[in-house]
N, C-alpha and C positions, 0 to 999 in steps of 0.2 A: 284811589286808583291802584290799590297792591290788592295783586291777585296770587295764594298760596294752591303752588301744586303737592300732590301727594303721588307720588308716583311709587304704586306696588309692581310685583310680578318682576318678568323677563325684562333686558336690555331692549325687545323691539316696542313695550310699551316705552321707556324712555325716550326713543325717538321720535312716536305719537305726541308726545308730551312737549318735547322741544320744539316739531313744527309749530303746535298749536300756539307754542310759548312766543314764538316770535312774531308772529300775526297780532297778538294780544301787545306783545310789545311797539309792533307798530302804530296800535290806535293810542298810545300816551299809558299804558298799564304798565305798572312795575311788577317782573313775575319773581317769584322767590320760588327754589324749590326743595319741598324735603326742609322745609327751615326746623329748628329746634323748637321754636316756638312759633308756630304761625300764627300771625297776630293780622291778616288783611281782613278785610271786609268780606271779601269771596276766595272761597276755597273750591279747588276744583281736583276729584281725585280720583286718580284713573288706577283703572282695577283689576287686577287676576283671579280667572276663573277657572284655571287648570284642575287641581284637584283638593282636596279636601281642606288641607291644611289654608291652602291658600286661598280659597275661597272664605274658609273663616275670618283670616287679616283683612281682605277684603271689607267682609260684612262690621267685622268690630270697628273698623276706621270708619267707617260711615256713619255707624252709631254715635262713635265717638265724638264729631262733627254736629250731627243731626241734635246731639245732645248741648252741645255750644252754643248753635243756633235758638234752639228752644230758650236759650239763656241770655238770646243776642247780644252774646260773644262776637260773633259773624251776621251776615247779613245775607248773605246767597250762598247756597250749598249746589252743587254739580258735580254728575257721576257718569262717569265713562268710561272705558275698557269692555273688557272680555265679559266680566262680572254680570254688567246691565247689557252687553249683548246677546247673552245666554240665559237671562232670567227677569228679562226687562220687566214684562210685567208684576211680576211676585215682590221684584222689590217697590215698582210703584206704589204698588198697594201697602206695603207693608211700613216701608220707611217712608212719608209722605211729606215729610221736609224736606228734603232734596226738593229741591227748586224745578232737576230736570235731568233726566239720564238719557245718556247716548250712546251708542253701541263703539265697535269700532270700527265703524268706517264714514260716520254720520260726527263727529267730532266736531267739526270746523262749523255745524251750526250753531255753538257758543257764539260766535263773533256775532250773530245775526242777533240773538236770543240777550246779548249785550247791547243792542243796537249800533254793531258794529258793521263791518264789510273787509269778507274776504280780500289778498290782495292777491291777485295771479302774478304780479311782478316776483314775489316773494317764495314760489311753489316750492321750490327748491333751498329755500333758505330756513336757518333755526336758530334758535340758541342752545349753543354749546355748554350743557353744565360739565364737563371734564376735562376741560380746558386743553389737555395737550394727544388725547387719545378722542374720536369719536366711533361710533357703531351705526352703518349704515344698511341699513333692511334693502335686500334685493328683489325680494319677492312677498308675497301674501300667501296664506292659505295652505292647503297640502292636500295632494291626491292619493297619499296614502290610507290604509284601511286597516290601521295598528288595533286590537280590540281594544284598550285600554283609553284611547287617546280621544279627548273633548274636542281637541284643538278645529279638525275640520267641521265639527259642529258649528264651534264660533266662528271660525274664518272664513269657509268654503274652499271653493277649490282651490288650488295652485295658480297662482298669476305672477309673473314675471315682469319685472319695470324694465324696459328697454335700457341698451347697454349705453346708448346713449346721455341718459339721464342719470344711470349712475356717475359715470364719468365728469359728467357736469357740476353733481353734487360734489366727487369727492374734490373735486378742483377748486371749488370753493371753499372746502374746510380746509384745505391745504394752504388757502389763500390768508386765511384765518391764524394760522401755524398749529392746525393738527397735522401731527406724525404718525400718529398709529390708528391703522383703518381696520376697522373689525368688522367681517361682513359675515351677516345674519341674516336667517331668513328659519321658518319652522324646518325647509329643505332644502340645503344649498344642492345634493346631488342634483334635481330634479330640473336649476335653472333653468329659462330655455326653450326645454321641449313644447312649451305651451305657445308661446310668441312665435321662436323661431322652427319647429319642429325638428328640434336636435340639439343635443346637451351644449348651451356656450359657454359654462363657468372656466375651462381653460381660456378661452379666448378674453374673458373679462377680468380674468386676476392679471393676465398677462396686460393689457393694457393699461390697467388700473397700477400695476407695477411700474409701468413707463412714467406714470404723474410726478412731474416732479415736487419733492418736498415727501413722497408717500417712502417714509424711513422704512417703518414694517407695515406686513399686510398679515393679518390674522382671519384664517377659516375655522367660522363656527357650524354646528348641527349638519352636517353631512348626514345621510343616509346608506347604510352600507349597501341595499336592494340595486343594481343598475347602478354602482358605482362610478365615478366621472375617471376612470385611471386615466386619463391624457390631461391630468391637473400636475402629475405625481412629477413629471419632467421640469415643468416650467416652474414646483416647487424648491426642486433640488439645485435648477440653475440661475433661479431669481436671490440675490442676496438681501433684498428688502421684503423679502414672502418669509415668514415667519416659519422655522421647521416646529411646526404647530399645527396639528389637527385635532378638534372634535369631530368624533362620530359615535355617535349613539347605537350600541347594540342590544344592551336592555336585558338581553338573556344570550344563555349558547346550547343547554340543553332542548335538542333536535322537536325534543315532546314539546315544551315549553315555545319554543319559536315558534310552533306549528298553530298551538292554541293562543299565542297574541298575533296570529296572521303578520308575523312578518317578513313573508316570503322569502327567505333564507333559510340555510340549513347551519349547522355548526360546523362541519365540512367546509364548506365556502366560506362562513366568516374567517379561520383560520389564514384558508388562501390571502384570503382579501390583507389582511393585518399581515401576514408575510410580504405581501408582493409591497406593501405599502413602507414599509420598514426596511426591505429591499433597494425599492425605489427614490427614497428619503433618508440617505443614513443619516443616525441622529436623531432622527424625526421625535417629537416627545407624543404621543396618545393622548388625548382626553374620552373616555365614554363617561355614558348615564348605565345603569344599571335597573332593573325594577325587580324586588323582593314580591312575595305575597302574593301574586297573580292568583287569580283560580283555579282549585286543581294541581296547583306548586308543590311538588312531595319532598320531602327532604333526601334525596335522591335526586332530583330534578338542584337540590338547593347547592348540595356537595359538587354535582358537577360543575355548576356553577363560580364555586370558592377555588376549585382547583384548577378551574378556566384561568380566575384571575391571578392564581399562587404561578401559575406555566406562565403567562401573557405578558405580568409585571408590568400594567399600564402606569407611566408618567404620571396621568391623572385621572382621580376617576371620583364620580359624585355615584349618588344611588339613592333613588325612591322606596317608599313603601306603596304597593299597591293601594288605590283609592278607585272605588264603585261607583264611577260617572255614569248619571243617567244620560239615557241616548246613546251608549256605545255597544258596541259588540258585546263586549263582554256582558255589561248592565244587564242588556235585555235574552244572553244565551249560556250566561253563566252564576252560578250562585256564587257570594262573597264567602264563600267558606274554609278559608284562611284567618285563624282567631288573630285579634290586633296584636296580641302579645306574643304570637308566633310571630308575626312579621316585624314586629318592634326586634326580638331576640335577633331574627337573621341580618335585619339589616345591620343593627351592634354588630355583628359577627363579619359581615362581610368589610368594612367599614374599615377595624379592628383589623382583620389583615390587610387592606390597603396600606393604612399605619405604617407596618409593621416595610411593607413594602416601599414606602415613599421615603420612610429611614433609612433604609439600605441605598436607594437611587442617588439621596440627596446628597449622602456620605460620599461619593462617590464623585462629587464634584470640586471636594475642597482641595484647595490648591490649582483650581482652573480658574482661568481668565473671561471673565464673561463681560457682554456689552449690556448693560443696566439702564431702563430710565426711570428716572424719581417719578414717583406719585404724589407724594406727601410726606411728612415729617411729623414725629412727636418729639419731647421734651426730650428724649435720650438717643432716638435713633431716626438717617434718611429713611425712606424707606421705596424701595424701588422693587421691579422686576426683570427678569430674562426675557429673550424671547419666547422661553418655554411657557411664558405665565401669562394669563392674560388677567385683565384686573377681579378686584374681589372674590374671584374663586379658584385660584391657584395659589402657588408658593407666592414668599413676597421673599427680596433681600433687603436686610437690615445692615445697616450701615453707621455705624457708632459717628455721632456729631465731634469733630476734633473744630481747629482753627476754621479750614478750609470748607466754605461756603456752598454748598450746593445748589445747582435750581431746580424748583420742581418744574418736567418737562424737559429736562435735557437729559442726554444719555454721558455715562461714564465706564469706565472700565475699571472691572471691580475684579480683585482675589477673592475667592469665596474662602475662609478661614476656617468656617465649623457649620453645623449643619444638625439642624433636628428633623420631626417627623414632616411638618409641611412648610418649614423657612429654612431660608439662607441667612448667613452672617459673611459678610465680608469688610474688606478694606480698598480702599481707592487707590486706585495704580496713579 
C-alpha cells in the first residue's frame, strides 16, 4: 500500500502532487515523496514539459522507472503532468510500461484506475510535504501569447479559482500551522479578469492577509503587461505581505520584447520597476531572464547586461532559449542562436548577477532580520528572510551553538557576513 511520488518541474506541480497525495492517502496508501530511495510497489511521477532541459529529466525519470519495472523492482508505473499532457501519445507509444499517463487536469483518475473513489469532502485538502511553508495555485492556464512559451499549449487559457476557495484553503493550511503562503499561478497579474471581469489580486492578498496564523504572504510570477499596481499599497501597508516580488521580464531590449510578443516596451518596463520600488520601499525584485531567443544580436545582449548592471535586481534566475514546438516562435522563427552562444551569454549574465548579489548582500551585515528555519545540517540552522523565498533565493546560515532551534519558527538574526547568494548570521 506505499505509493512513491516523483514530483519534477515548478511548485504548481507540487501542489497537483499533494492533492492527489491526500485522496490516495484517504483510501489506506502511504504516500512518500521524492524518497531517496523509493522502494513502493507504485510509483507515480508527475512531470515537466516546459522546455528542453526539463523535458529531458522528465523522460530520463521514466525510463529510469520503466527500467525497474521491467526488473519488477515496482509493480505499477504512472505518469502525469505537463510532459504526458503535451505528448500524450508519443510517449504511449514509446514507453509502454507505464501502466498509464495522465495529463494535467485528468489526474484524479488514478484513484478510479486504483479502484479507488474520489472524495469531494476532501477538494480542498492535501498533504503538506514542507511542513511550515505551503504554495497555493490561484489560477490555471495563461492568455498570454509570449513566443517562446509552451505553457498555454499545455494549460490553456487562464482560469481563476474563486476568491472564495482560496481563502478556504488557506484557512485550512493555517489550521494545519502553515505560516508562509506562497501564491502562484503561471499569471498572478491577470487574476480575476476571467471569473470576475476585473483584476481581484489586491482584493485577495488583502483578505488572505487578514487569515489569521498567515505570518507572510509571498507573490510569485506577476506579469509586467497590464500590471495590478493597486497590489503595490496593501503591499507596503500589510506587515505579514512579504516586501517580495517576482516578475518575469525576460528581456528589455525594445527589438527583442517586440519579437517574444510581449507587449511591453523597455520604456514602460522601467516605469513599471520604478513606480514599483517607489511604491514598496525595500521591496526586494525577483525576474527570469531569457538568453538565446531568435534573432538575439549581441547588441540586443549588451543592452540587456546593462539593463541588469543599472536595475541591480535582489534576485534574479535566467534561461537559455529552447525551440518548443507549437510556439510562435517554433513555427515563425528559426533557432539560429548556436547552443554555445547562448550557453556563453547566459555564463555572462549570470556572472554579473554574482557580482551584484555580493554587493546587495554585503550590505546587510550588521542588520537585524526576521528569519524562519527551514532546515538544518550538521554545522549550520538554516533559514530565510523575507526577501527569500525557498530553494531559489538566499538562504541564512546560522552556526549550531547550545541554543536549539526549531524548524518552522522565526527568529531574529544579526546578519554577521555575507557572500555572493547566502547570509551568515547569529541569533539575537
Amino acid at each position: 500500500m506505499r505509493i512513491d511520488f516523483i514530483t519534477l518541474g515548478c511548485s504548481k506541480n507540487l501542489v497537483d502532487s499533494e492533492f492527489l497525495s491526500k485522496q490516495l492517502e484517504s483510501q489506506g496508501y502511504k504516500v512518500y515523496h521524492d524518497a531517496k530511495k523509493p522502494c513502493g510497489e507504485i510509483v507515480v511521477i508527475n512531470t515537466c514539459g516546459f522546455i528542453g532541459d526539463a523535458k529531458e529529466e522528465s523522460i530520463n525519470t521514466i525510463l529510469f522507472f520503466a527500467e525497474r519495472k521491467r526488473k519488477n523492482k515496482i509493480k505499477q508505473l504512472y505518469v502525469m503532468g505537463c510532459l504526458s499532457q503535451r505528448y500524450m501519445n508519443e510517449l504511449k507509444s514509446e514507453i509502454p510500461e507505464v501502466d498509464k499517463f495522465y495529463g494535467k487536469f485528468d489526474f484524479y483518475n488514478l484513484l478510479k484506475d486504483l479502484g479507488k473513489n474520489y472524495s469531494s469532502i476532501l477538494r480542498l485538502e492535501r498533504t503538506i510535504t514542507t511542513k511550515h511553508y505551503a504554495y497555493v495555485k490561484i489560477s490555471e492556464g495563461c492568455n498570454r501569447t509570449c513566443s517562446y512559451c509552451a505553457i498555454p499549449i499545455i494549460t490553456g487559457k487562464h482560469k481563476s479559482r474563486s476568491i472564495e476557495d482560496i481563502l478556504t484553503e488557506v484557512k485550512l493550511l493555517t489550521n494545519k500551522g502553515i505560516k508562509e503562503i506562497q501564491l502562484i499561478a503561471q499569471d498572478l497579474s491577470f487574476y480575476g479578469h476571467d471569473l470576475y471581469h476585473q483584476s481581484k489580486l489586491a482584493e485577495l492578498i488583502q483578505r488572505i492577509s487578514d487569515i489569521n496564523g498567515v505570518e507572510w504572504l509571498r507573490l510569485h510570477y506577476t506579469y509586467p503587461t497590464h500590471f495590478p499596481y493597486d497590489i503595490l499599497p496593501i503591499m507596503r501597508e500589510r506587515d505579514n505581505i512579504c516586501n517580495y516580488l517576482d516578475i518575469a521580464l525576460q528581456h528589455i531590449s525594445d527589438r527583442m520584447l517586440k519579437l517574444m510578443r510581449r507587449n511591453i516596451t523597455a520604456e514602460e518596463t522601467r516605469q513599471l520597476l520604478n513606480k514599483i520600488r517607489e511604491e514598496v520601499p525595500g521591496i526586494h525584485l525577483r525576474t527570469t531572464l531569457l538568453v538565446g531567443h531568435p534573432n538575439e544580436t549581441e547588441n540586443d545582449f549588451n543592452e540587456l547586461i546593462n539593463f541588469v548592471r543599472e536595475l541591480k535586481f535582489e534576485r534574479l534566475g535566467a534561461f537559455a532559449y529552447s525551440h518548443e514546438e507549437g510556439t510562435f516562435a517554433y513555427q515563425n522563427y528559426s533557432d539560429n542562436i548556436p547552443f554555445d552562444i547562448k550557453e556563453e551569454r547566459l555564463n555572462k549574465l549570470m556572472y554579473e548577477q554574482q557580482i551584484i548579489s555580493n554587493e546587495l548582500n554585503s550590505k546587510k551585515i550588521g542588520e537585524i532580520h526576521k528569519v524562519i528555519i527551514d532546515n538544518s545540517n550538521s554545522e549550520f540552522y538554516i533559514g530565510r528572510t523575507e526577501y527569500d523565498s525557498p530553494e531559489v533565493d538566499c538562504e541564512v546560515l546560522i552556526k549550531k551553538t547550545d541554543k536549539r532551534l526549531s524548524i518552522g519558527n522565526f527568529y531574529n538574526v544579526k546578519i554577521t557576513d555575507a557572500i555572493d547568494f547566502d547570509l551568515y548570521g547569529t541569533l539575537i
